[in-house]
Gaussian input, Z-matrix of N, CA and C with variables (Angstrom, degrees):
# hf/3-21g

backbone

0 1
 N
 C     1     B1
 C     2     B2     1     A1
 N     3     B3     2     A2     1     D1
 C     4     B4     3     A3     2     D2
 C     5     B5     4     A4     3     D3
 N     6     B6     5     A5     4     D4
 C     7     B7     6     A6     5     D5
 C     8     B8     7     A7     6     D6
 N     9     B9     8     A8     7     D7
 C    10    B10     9     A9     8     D8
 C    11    B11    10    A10     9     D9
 N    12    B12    11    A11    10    D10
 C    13    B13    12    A12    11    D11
 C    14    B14    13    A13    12    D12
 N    15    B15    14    A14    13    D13
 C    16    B16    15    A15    14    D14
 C    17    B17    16    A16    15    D15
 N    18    B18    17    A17    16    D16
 C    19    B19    18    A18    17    D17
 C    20    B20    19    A19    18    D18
 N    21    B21    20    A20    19    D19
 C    22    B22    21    A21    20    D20
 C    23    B23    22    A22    21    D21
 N    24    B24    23    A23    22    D22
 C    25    B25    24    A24    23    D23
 C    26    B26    25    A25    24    D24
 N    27    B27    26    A26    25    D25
 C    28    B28    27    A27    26    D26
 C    29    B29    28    A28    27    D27
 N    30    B30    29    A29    28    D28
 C    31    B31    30    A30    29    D29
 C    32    B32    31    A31    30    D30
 N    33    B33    32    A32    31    D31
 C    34    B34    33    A33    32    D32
 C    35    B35    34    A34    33    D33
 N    36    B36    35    A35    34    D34
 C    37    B37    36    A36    35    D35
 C    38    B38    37    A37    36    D36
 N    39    B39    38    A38    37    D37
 C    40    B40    39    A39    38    D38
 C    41    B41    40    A40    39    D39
 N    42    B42    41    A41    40    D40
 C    43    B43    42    A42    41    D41
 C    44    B44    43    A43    42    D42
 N    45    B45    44    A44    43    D43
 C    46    B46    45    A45    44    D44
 C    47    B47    46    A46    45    D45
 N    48    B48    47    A47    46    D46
 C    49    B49    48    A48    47    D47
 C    50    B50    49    A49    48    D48
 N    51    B51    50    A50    49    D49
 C    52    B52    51    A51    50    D50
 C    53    B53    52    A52    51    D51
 N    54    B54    53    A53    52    D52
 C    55    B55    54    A54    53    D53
 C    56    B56    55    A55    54    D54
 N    57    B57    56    A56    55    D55
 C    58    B58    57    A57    56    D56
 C    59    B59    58    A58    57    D57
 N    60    B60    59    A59    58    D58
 C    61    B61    60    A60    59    D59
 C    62    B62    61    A61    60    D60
 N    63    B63    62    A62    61    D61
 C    64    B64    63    A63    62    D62
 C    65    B65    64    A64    63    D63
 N    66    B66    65    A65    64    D64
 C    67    B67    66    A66    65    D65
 C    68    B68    67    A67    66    D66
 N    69    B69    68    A68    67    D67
 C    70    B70    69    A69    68    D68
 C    71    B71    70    A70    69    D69
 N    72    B72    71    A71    70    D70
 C    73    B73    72    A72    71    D71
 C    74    B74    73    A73    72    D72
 N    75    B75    74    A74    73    D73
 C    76    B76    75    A75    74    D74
 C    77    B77    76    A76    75    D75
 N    78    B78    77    A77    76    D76
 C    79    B79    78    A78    77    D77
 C    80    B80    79    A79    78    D78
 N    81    B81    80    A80    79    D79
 C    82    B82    81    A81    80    D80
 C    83    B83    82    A82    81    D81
 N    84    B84    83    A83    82    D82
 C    85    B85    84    A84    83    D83
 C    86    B86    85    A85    84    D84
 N    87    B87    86    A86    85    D85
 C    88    B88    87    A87    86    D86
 C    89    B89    88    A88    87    D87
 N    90    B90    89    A89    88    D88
 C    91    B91    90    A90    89    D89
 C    92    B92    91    A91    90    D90
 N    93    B93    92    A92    91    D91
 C    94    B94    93    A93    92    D92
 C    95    B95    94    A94    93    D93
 N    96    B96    95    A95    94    D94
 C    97    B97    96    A96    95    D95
 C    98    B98    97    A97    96    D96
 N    99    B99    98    A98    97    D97
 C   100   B100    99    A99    98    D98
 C   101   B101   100   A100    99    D99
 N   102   B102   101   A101   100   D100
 C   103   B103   102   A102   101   D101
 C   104   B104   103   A103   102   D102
 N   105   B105   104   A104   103   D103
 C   106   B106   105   A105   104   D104
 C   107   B107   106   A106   105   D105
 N   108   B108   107   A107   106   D106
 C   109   B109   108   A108   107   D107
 C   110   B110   109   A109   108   D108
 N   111   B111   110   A110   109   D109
 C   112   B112   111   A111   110   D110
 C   113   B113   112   A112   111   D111
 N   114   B114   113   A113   112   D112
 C   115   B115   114   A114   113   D113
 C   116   B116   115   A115   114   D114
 N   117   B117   116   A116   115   D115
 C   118   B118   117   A117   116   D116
 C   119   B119   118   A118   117   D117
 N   120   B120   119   A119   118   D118
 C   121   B121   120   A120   119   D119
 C   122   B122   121   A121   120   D120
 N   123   B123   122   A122   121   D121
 C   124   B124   123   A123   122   D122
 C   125   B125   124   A124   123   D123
 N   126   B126   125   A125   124   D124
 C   127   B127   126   A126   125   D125
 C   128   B128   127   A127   126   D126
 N   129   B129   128   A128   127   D127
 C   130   B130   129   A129   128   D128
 C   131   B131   130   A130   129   D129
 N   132   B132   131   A131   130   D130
 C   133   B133   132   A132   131   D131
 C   134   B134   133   A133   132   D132
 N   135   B135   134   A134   133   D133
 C   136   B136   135   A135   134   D134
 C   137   B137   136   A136   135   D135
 N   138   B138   137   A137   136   D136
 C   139   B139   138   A138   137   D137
 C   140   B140   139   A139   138   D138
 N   141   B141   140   A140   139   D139
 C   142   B142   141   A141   140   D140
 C   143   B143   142   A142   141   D141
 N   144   B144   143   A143   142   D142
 C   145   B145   144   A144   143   D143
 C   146   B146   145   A145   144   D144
 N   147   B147   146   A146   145   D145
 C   148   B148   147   A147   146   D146
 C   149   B149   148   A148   147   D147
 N   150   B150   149   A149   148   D148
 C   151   B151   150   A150   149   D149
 C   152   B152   151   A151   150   D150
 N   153   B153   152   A152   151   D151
 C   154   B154   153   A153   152   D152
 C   155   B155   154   A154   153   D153
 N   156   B156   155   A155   154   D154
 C   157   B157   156   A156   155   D155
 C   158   B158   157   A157   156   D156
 N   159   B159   158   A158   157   D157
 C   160   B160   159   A159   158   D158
 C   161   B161   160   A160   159   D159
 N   162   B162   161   A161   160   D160
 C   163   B163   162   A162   161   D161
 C   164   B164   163   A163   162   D162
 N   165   B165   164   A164   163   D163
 C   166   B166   165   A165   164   D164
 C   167   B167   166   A166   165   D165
 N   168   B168   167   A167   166   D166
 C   169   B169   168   A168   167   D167
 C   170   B170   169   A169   168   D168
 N   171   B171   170   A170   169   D169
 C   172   B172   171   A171   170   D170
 C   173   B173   172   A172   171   D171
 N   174   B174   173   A173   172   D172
 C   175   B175   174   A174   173   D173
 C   176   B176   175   A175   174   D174
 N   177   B177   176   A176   175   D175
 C   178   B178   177   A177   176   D176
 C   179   B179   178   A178   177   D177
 N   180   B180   179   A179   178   D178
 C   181   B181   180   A180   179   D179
 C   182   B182   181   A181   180   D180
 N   183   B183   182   A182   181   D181
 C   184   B184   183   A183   182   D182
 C   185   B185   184   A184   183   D183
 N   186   B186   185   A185   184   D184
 C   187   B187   186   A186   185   D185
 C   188   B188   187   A187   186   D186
 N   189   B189   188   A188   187   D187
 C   190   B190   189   A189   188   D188
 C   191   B191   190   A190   189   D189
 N   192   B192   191   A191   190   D190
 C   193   B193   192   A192   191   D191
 C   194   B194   193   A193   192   D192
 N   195   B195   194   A194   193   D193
 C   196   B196   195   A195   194   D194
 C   197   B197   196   A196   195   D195
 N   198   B198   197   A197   196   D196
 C   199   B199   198   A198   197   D197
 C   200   B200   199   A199   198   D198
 N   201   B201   200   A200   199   D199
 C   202   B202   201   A201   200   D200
 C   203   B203   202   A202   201   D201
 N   204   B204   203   A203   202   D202
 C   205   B205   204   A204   203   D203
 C   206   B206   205   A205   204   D204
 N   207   B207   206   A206   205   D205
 C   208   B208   207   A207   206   D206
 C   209   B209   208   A208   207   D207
 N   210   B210   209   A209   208   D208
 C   211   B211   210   A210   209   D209
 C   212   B212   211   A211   210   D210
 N   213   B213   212   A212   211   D211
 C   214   B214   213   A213   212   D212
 C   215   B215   214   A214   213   D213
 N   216   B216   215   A215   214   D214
 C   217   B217   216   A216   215   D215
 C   218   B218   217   A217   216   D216
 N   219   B219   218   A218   217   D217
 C   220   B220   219   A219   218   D218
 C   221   B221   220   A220   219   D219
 N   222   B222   221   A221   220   D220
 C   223   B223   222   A222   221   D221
 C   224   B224   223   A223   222   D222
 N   225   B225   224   A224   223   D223
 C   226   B226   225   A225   224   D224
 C   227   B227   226   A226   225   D225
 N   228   B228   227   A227   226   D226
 C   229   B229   228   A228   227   D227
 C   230   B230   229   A229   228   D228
 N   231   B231   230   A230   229   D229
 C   232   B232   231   A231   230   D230
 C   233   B233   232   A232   231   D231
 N   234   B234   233   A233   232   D232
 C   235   B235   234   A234   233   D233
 C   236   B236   235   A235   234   D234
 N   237   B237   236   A236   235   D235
 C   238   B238   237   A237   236   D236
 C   239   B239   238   A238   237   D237
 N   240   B240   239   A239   238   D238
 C   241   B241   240   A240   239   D239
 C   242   B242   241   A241   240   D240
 N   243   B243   242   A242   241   D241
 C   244   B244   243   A243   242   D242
 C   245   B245   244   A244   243   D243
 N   246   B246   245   A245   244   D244
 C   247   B247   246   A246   245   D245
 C   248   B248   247   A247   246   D246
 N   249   B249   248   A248   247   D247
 C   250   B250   249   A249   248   D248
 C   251   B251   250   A250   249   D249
 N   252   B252   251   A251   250   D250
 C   253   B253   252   A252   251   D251
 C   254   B254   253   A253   252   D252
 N   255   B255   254   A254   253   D253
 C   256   B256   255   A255   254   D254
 C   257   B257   256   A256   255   D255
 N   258   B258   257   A257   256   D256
 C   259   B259   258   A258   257   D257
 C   260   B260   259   A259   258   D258
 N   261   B261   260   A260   259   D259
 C   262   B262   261   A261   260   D260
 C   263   B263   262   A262   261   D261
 N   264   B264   263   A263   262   D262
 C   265   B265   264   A264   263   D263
 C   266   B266   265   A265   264   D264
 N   267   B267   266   A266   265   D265
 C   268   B268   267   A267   266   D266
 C   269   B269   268   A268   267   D267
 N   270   B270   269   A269   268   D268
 C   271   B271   270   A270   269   D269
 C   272   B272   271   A271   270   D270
 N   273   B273   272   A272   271   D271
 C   274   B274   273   A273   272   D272
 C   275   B275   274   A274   273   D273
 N   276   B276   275   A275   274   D274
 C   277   B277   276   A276   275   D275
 C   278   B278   277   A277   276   D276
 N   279   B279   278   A278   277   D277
 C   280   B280   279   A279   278   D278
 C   281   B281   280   A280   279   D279
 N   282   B282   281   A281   280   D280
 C   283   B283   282   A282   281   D281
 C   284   B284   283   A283   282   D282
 N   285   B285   284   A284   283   D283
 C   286   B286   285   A285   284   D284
 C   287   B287   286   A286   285   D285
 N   288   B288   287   A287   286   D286
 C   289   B289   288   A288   287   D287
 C   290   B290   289   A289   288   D288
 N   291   B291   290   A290   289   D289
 C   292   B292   291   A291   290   D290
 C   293   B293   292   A292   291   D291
 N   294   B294   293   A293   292   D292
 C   295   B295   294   A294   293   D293
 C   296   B296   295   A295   294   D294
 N   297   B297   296   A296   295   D295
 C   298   B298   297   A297   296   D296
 C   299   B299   298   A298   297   D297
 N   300   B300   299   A299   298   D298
 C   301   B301   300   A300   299   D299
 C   302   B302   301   A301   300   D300
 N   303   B303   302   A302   301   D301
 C   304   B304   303   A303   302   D302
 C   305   B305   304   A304   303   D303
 N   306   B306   305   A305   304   D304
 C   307   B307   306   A306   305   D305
 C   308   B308   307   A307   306   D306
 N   309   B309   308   A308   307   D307
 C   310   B310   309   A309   308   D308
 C   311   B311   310   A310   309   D309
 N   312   B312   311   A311   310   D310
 C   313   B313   312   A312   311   D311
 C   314   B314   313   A313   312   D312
 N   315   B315   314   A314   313   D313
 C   316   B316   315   A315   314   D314
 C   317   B317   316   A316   315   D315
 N   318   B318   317   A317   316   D316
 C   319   B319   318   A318   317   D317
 C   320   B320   319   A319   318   D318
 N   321   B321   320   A320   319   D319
 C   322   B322   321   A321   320   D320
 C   323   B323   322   A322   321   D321
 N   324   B324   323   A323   322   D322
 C   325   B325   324   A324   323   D323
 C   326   B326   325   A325   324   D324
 N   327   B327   326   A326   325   D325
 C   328   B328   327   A327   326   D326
 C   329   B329   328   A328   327   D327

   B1=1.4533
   B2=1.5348
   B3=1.4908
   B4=1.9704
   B5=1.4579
   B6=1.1640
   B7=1.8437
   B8=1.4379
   B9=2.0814
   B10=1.3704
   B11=1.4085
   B12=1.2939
   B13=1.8030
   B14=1.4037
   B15=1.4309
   B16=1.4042
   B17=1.8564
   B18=1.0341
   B19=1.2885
   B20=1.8064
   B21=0.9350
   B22=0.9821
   B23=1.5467
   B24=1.4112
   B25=1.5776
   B26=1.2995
   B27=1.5971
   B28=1.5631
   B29=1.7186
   B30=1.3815
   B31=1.1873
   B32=1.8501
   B33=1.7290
   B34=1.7575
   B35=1.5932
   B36=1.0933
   B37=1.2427
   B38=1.7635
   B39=1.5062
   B40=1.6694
   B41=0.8423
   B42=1.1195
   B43=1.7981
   B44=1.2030
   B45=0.9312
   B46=1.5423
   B47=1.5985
   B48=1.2930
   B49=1.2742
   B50=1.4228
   B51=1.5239
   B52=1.8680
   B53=1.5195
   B54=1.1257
   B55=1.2833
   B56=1.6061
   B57=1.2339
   B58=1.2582
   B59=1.5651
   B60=1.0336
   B61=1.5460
   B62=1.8943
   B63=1.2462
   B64=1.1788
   B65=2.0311
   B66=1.3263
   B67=1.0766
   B68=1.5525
   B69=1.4872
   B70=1.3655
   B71=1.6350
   B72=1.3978
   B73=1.1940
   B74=1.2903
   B75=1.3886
   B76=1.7085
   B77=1.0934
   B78=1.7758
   B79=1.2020
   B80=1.8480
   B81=1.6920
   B82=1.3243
   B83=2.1905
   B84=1.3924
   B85=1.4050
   B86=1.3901
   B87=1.2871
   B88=1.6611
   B89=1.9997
   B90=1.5468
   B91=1.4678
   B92=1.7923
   B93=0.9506
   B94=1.4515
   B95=1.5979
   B96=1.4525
   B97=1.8234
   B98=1.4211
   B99=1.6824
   B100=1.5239
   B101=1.7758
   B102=1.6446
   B103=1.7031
   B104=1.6002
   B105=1.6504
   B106=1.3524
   B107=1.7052
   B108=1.4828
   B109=1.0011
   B110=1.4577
   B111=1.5287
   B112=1.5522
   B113=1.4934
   B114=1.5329
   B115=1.5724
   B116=1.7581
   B117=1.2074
   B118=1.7577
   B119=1.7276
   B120=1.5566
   B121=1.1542
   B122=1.7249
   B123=1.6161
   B124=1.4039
   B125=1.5816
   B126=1.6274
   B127=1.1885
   B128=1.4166
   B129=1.0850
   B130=1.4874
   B131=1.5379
   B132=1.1985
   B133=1.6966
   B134=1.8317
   B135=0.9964
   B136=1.6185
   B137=1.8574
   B138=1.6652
   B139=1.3118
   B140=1.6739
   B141=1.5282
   B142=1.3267
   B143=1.3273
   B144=1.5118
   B145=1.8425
   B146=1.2522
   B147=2.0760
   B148=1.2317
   B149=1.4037
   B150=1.4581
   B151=1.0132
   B152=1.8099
   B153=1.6295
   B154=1.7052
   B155=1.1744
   B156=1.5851
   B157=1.7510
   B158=1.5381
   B159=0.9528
   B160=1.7390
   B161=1.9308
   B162=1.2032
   B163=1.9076
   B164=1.6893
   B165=1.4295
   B166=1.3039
   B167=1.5514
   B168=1.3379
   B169=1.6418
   B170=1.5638
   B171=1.1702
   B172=1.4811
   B173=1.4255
   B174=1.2260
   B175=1.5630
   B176=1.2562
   B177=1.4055
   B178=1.5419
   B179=2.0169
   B180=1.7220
   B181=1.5945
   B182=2.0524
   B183=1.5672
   B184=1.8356
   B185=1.2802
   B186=1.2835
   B187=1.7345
   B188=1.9330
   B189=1.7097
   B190=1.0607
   B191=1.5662
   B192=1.4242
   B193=1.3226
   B194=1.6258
   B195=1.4425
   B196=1.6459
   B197=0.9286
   B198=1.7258
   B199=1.2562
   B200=1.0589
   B201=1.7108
   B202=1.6032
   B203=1.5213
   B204=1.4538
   B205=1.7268
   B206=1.6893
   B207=1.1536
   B208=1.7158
   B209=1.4051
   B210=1.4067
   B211=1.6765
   B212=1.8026
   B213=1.4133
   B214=1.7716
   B215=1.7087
   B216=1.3842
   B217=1.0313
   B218=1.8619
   B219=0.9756
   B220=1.4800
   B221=1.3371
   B222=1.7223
   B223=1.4310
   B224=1.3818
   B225=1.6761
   B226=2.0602
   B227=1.4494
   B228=1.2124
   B229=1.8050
   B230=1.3803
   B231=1.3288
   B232=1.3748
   B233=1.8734
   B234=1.4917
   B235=1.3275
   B236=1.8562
   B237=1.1937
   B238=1.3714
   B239=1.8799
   B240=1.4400
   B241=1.3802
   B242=1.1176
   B243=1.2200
   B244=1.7100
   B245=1.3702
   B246=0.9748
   B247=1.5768
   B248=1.4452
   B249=1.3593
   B250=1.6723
   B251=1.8030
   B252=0.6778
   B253=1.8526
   B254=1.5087
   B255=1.1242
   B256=1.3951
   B257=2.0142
   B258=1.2902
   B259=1.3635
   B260=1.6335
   B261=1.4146
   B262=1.7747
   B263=1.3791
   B264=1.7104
   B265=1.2831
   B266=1.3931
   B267=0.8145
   B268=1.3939
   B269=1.7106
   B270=1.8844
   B271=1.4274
   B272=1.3737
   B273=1.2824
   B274=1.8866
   B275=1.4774
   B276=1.3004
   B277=1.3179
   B278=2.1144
   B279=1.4672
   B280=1.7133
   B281=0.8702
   B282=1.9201
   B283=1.1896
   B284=1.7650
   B285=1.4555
   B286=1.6245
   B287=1.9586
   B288=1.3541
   B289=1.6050
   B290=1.5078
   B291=1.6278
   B292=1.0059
   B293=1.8074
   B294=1.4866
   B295=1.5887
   B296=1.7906
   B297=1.5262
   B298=1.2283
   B299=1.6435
   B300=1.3116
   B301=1.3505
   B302=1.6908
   B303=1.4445
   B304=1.7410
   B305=1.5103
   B306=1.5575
   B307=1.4155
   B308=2.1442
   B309=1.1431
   B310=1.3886
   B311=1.2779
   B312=1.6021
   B313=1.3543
   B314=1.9897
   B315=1.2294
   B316=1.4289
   B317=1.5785
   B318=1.1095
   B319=1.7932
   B320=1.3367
   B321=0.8828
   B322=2.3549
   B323=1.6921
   B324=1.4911
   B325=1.1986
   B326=1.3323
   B327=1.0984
   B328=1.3433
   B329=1.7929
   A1=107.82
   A2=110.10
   A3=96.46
   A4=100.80
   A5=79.34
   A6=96.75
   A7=105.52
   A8=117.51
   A9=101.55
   A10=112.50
   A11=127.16
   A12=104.66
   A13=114.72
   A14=109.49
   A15=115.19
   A16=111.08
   A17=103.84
   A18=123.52
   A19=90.70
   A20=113.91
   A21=111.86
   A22=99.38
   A23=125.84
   A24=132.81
   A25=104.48
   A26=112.92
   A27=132.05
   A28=99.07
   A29=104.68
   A30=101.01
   A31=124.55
   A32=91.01
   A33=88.99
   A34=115.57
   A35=122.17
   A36=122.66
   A37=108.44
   A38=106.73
   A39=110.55
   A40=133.23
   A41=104.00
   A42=124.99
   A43=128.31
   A44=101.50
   A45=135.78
   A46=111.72
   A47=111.74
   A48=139.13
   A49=110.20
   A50=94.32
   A51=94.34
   A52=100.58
   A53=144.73
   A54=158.65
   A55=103.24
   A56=132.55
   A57=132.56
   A58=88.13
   A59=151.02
   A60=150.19
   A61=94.66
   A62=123.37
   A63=133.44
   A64=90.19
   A65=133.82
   A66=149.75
   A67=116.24
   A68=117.39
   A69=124.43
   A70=81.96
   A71=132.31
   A72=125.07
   A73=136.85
   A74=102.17
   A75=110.84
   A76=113.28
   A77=111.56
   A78=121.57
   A79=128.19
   A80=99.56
   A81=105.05
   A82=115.19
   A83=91.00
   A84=92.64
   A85=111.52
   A86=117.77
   A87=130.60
   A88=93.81
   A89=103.04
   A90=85.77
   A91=100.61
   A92=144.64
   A93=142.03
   A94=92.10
   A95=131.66
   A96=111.09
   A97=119.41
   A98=102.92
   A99=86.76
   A100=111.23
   A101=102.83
   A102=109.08
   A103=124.62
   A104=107.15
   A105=121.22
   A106=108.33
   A107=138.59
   A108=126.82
   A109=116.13
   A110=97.83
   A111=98.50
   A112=148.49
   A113=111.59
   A114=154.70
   A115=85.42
   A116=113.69
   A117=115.56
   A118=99.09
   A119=117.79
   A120=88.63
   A121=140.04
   A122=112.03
   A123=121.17
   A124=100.03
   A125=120.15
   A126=101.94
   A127=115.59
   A128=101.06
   A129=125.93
   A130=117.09
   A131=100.88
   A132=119.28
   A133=103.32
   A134=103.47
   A135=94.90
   A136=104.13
   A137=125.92
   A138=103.70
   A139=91.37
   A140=119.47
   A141=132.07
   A142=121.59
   A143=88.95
   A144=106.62
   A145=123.49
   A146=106.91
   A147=100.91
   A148=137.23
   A149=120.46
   A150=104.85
   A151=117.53
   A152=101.95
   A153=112.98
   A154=123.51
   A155=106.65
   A156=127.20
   A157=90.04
   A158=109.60
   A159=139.67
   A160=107.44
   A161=97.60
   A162=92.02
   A163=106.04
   A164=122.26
   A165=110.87
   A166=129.48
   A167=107.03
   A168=117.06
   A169=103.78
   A170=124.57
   A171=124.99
   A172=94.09
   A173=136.08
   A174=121.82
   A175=85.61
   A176=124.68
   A177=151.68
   A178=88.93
   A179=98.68
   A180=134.73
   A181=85.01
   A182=107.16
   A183=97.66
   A184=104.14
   A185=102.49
   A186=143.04
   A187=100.07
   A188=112.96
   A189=104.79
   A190=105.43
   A191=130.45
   A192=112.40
   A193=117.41
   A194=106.20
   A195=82.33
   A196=136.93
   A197=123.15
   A198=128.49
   A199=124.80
   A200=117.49
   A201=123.51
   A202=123.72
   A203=73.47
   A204=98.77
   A205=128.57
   A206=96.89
   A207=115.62
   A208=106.36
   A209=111.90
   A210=121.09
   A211=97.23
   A212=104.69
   A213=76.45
   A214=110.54
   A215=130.75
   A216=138.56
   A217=79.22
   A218=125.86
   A219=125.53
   A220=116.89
   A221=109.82
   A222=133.56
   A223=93.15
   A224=87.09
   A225=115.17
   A226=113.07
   A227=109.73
   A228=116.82
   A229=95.24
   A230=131.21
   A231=126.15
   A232=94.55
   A233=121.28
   A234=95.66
   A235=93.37
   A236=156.30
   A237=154.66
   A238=100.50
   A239=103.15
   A240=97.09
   A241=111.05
   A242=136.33
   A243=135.97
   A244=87.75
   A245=116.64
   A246=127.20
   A247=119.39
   A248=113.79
   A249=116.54
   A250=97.80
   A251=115.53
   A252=132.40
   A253=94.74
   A254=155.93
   A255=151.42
   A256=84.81
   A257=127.80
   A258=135.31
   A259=85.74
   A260=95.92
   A261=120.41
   A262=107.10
   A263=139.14
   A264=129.15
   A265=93.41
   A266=169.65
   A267=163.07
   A268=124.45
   A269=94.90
   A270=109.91
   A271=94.06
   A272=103.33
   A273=120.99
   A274=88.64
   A275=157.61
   A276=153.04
   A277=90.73
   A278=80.25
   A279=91.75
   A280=116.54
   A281=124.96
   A282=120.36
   A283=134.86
   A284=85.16
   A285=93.10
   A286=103.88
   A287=107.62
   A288=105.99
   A289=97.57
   A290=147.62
   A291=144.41
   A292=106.75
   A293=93.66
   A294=110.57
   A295=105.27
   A296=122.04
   A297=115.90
   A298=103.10
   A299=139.45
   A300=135.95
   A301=102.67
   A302=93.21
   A303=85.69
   A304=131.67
   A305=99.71
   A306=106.05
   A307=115.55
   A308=116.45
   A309=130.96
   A310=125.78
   A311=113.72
   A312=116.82
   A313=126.13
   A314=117.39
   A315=114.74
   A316=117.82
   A317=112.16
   A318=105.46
   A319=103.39
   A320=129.45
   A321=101.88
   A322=83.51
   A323=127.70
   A324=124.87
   A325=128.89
   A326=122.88
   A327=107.11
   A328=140.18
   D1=127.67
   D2=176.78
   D3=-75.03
   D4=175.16
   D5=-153.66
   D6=-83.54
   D7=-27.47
   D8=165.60
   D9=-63.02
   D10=-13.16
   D11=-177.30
   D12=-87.81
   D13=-20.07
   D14=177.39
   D15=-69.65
   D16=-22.62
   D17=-162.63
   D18=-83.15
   D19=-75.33
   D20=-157.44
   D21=-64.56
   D22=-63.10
   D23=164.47
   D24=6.45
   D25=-69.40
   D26=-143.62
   D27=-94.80
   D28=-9.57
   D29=178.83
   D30=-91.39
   D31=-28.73
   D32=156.48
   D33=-102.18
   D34=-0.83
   D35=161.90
   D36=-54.56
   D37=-49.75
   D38=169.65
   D39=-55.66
   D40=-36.18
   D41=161.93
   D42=-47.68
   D43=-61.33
   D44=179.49
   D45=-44.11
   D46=-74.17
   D47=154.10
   D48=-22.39
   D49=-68.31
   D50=-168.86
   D51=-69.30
   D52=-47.40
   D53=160.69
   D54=-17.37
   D55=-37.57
   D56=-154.87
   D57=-108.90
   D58=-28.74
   D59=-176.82
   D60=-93.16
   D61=-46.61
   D62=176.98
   D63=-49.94
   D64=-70.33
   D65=-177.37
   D66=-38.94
   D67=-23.52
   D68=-144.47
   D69=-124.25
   D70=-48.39
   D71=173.04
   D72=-74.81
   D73=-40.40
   D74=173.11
   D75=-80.75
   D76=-57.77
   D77=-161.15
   D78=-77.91
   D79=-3.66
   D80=-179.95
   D81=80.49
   D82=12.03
   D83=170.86
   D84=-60.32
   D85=-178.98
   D86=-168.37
   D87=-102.00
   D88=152.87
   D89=-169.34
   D90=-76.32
   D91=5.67
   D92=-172.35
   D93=-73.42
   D94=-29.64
   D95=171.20
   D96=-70.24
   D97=14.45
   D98=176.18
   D99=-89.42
   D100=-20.03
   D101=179.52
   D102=-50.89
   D103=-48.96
   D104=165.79
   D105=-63.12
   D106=-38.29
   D107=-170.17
   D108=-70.05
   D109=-52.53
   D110=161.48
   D111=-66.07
   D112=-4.93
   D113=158.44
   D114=-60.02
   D115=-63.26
   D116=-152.24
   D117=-80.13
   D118=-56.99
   D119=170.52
   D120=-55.33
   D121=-27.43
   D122=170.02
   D123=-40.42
   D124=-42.03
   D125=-163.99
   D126=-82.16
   D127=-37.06
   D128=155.96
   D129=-5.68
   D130=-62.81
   D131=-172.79
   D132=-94.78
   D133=-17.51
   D134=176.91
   D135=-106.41
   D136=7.54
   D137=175.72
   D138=-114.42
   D139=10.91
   D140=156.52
   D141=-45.44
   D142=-70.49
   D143=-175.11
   D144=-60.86
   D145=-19.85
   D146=165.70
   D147=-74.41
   D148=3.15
   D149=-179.36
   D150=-119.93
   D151=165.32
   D152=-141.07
   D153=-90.04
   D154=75.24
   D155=-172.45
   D156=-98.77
   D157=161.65
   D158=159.86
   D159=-81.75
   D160=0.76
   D161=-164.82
   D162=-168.95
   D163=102.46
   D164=179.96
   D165=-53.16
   D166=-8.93
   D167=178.40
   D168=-91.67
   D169=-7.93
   D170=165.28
   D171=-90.97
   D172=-35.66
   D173=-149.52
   D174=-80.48
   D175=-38.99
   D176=-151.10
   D177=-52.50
   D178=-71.81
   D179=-142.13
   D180=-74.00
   D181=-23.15
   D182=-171.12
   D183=-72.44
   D184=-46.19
   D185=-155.55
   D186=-54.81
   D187=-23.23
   D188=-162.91
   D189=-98.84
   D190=-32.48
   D191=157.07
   D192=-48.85
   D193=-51.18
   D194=176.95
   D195=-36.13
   D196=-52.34
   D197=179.93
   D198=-56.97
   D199=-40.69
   D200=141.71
   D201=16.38
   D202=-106.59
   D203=167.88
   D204=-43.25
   D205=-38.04
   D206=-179.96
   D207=-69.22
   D208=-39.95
   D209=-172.59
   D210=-78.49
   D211=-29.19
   D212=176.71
   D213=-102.78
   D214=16.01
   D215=177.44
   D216=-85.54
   D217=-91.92
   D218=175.88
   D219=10.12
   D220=-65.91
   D221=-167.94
   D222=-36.10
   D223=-73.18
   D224=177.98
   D225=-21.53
   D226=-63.21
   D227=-148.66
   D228=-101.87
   D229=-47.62
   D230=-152.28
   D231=-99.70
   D232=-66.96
   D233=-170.28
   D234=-91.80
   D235=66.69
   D236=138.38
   D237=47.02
   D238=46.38
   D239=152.02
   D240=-114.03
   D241=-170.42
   D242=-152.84
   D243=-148.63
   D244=139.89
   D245=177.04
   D246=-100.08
   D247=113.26
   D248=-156.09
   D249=-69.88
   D250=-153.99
   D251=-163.89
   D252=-105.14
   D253=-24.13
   D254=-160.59
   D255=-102.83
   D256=-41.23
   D257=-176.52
   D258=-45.06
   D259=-87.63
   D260=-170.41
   D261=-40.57
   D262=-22.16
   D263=172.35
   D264=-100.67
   D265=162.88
   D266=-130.69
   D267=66.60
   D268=-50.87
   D269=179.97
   D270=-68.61
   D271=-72.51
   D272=-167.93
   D273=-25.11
   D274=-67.10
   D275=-67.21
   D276=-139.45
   D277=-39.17
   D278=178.67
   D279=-84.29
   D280=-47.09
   D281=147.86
   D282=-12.92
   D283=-72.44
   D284=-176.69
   D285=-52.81
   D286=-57.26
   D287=-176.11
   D288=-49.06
   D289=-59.26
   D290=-154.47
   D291=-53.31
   D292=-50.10
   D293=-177.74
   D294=-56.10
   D295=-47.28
   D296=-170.08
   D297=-79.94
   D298=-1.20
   D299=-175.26
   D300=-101.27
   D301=-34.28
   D302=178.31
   D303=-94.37
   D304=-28.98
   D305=171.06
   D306=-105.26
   D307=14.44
   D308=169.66
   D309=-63.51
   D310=82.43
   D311=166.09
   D312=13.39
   D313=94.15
   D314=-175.58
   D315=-84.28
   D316=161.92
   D317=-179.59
   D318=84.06
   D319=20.20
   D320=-164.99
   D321=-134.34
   D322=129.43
   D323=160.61
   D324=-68.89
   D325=128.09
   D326=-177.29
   D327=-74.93

């Protein structure tokens, strides 16, 4: 699996998950959203491992701009907030670091 789909996959899978315990505490959900949440994080951690680092604390350290971004796509679609321009430079910003940790030339001293 390339690692942006795992990435992203595992990144609303986290969501998802936390979203459903988030749902059950704040929001007054019934405790039965905790089965699917914890279903989603399981996947969570297994569409992690799929993707193709040399080191899970790099896959770990890429993995977290994604979610970034994913968490305010969420904001957007799932609870109908809109993500102002400081959101979107913020993501971009993690993005780019995510991109230079995962795809960054290995071996070469700097």
């Amino acid at each position: 699996m390339p690692s942006i789909a795992a990435y992203v996959g595992a990144a609303f899978a986290e969501i998802a998950g936390c979203f459903a315990f988030w749902g059950w505490l704040r929001l007054g959900k019934p405790v039965w959203w905790l089965v699917p949440g914890m279903v989603s994080l399981a996947l969570f951690a297994w569409l992690l491992t799929q993707v193709d680092a040399s080191a899970a604390g790099r896959a770990y350290a890429a993995y977290g701009g994604v979610y970034i971004a994913a968490s305010l796509v969420w904001l957007w679609v799932v609870e109908g907030t809109r993500p102002d321009r400081w959101d979107f430079l913020g993501a971009a910003i993690c993005l780019v670091g995510a991109g230079v940790i995962l795809f960054g030339p290995r071996g070469q001293v700097c």
